[in-house]
N, C-alpha and C positions, 0 to 999 in steps of 0.2 A: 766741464772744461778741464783739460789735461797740464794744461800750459802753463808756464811757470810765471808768478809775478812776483817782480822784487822791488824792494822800497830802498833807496839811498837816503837815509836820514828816519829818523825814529823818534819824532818830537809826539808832540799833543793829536797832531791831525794825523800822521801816521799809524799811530796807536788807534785811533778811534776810527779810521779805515779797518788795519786790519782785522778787528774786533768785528766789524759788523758784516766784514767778509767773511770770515770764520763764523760767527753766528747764523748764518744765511744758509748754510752748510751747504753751497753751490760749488764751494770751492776746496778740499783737502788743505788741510793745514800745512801738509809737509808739500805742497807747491808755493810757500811763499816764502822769500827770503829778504832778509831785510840786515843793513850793515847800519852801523852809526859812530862815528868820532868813539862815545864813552860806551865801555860796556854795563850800566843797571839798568836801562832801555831795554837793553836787548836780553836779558838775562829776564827781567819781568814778564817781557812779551811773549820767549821761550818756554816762561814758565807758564804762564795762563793761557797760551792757544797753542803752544807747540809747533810753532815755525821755525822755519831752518833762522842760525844768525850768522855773521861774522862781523868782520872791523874789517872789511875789504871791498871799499868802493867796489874794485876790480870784478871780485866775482860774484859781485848781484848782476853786476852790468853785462858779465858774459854769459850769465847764465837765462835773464830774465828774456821773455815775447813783450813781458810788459814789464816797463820799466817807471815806473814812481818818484819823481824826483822832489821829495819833500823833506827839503832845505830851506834852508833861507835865505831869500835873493842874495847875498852880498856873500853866500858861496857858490852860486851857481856857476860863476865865471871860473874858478879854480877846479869844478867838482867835473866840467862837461869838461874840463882839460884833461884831466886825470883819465875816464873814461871813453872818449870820443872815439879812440884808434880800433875799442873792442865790441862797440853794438855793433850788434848786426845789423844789416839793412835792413832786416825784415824786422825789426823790435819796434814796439809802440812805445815810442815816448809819452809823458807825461807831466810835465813842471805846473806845480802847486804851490803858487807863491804871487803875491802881489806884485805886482810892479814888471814882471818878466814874462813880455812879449815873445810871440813867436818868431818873429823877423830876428829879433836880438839873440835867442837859442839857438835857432837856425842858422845866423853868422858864426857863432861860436862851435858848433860842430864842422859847420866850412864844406858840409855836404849834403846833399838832398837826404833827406831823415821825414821818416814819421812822426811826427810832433802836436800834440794833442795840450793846451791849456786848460787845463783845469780849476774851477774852485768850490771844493768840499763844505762842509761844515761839521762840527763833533758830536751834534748827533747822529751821527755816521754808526758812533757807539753801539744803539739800540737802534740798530735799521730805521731809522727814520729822518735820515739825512736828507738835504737837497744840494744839487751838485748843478752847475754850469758847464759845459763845454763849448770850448772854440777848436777848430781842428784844420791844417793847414792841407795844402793841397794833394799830395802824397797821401796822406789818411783816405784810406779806399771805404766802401759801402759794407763792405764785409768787416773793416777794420771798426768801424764804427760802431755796428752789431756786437763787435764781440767787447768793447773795453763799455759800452752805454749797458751791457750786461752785468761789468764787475762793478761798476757803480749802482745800477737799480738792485746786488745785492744786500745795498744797505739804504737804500732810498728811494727819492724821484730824484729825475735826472732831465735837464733840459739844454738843448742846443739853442748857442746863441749864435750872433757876431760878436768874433773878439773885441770890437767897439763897445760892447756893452760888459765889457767882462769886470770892469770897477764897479759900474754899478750893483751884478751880482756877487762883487763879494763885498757889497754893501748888505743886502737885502736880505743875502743869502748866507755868505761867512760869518759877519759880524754881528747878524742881528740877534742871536740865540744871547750875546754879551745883555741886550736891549730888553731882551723877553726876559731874563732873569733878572735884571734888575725889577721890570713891573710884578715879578713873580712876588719878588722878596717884596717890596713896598705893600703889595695888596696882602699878603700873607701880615705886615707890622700892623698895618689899619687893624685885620683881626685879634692880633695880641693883644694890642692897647685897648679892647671891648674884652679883656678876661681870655682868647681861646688858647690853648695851651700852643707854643711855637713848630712843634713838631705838625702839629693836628693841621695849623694853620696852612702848613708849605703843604701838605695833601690836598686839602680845599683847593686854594690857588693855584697849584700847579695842574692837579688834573684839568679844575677850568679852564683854565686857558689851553690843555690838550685836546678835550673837547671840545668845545669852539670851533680851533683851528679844522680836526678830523671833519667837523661838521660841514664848515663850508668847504672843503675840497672835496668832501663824498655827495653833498647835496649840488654843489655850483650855483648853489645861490648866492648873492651878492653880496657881502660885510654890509651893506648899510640894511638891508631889506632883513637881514638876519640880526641885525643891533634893535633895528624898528619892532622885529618880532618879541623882545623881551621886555619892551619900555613900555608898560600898564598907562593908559592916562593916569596922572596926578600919582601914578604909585611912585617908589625909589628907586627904581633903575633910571629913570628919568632926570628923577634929579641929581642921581650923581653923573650920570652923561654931562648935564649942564655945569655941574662946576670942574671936572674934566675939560669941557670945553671953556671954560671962563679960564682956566690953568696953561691952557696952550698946549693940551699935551698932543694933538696933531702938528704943530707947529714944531714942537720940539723933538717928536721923531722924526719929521722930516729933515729939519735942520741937522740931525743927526744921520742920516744919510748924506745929506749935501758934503758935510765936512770928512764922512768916512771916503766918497770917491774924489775928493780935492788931495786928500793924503795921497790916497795911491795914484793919482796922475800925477803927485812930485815924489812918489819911489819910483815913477817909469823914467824922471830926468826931463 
């Protein structure tokens, strides 16, 4: 890919995009350009992948095919001001942020645009992110190819309805916050039996990365695969049981329930 991608804003999700885009080595370093409000962003980012920076909305926006807009809703309205007069019609938009619809981006430019919703997650980091997209009508077949490319450099990547798009940054955005907390918990269970706390977060964390790798490379089902480790009468069993005596299905789901009720009151 030749083309230039630029990032307007250079938070956590920013960083950990272009980390896994530059790791993927699909893409030259010095094709990406990324501005942000402060400059130690952008002077870290410079410094450890070697992408272009500045402090000018302006000339990401003029320079980029693909344009990145990872802000935070409550500057998208000021930020698509500042910039709208200088995309090109041909640039792929991007907005990566809760609560901001396409219809609501697409008024705020006030002109037919490429307009592509997004939602990442940070381990984008180490290529192994998963990413959503919604893409409005404009977004061609070809367009589609080339931006489901810069995102499968750091991940999977799935096409939805932007109807579901709270959901995936429930399931998808947020839940890496979810996986790490069960990381740290089953890593404490370890400590408090004597294992050193370093040793434990290896244990734990690789398990749960194997697992996961497993049933995405096997397709076989999370239950038929939990059934496969539960011994009659052995301990995987009976900690499943008191897991399930805890509600702990109940209370990640109620944890998604409350993460896509939040973002349907950032949408208004």
């Amino acid at each position: 890919m030749s083309r230039t991608i630029g990032f307007i804003g250079c938070g956590n999700i920013a960083k950990s995009m272009i980390a896994g885009i530059v790791k993927s080595k699909k893409v030259n370093s010095n094709q990406i350009i990324a501005s942000n409000r402060s400059t130690p962003s952008l002077v870290e980012m410079e410094e450890l992948y070697g992408i272009k920076t500045t402090t000018s909305n302006l000339e990401v926006a003029q320079n980029a095919d693909f344009l990145f807009l990872t802000i935070t809703a409550d500057s998208y309205e000021a930020v698509i001001s500042e910039i709208r007069e200088v995309v090109r019609p041909s640039t792929i938009i991007v907005s990566v942020a809760a609560g901001e619809s396409i219809q609501k981006n697409e008024q705020r430019f006030g002109r037919p645009v490429k307009l592509i919703k997004a939602m990442p997650n940070t381990p984008a980091m180490v290529n192994e992110g998963v990413t959503g997209l919604a893409v409005n009508e404009h977004v061609t077949e070809s367009d589609k190819e080339e931006i489901k490319a810069i995102f499968e450099s750091f991940g999977r990547v799935e096409l939805v309805d932007e109807s579901l798009m709270d959901v995936v940054t429930a399931v998808g955005g947020s839940s890496p916050a979810f996986t790490y907390m069960f990381i740290e918990a089953l890593a404490d269970g370890a400590v408090m039996y004597g294992m050193p706390r370093k040793q434990a977060y290896v244990f734990a964390a690789q398990a749960v990365l194997g697992a996961a790798k497993m049933m995405l490379e096997t397709n076989i089902h999370p239950a038929e695969l939990k059934d496969s480790v539960c011994s009659p009468g052995g301990t995987t069993i009976e900690s499943v049981a008191r897991l399930e005596e805890r509600g702990l299905r109940s209370a990640v789901i109620e944890a998604v329930k409350v993460n896509v009720e939040k973002a349907k009151q950032i949408h208004g």
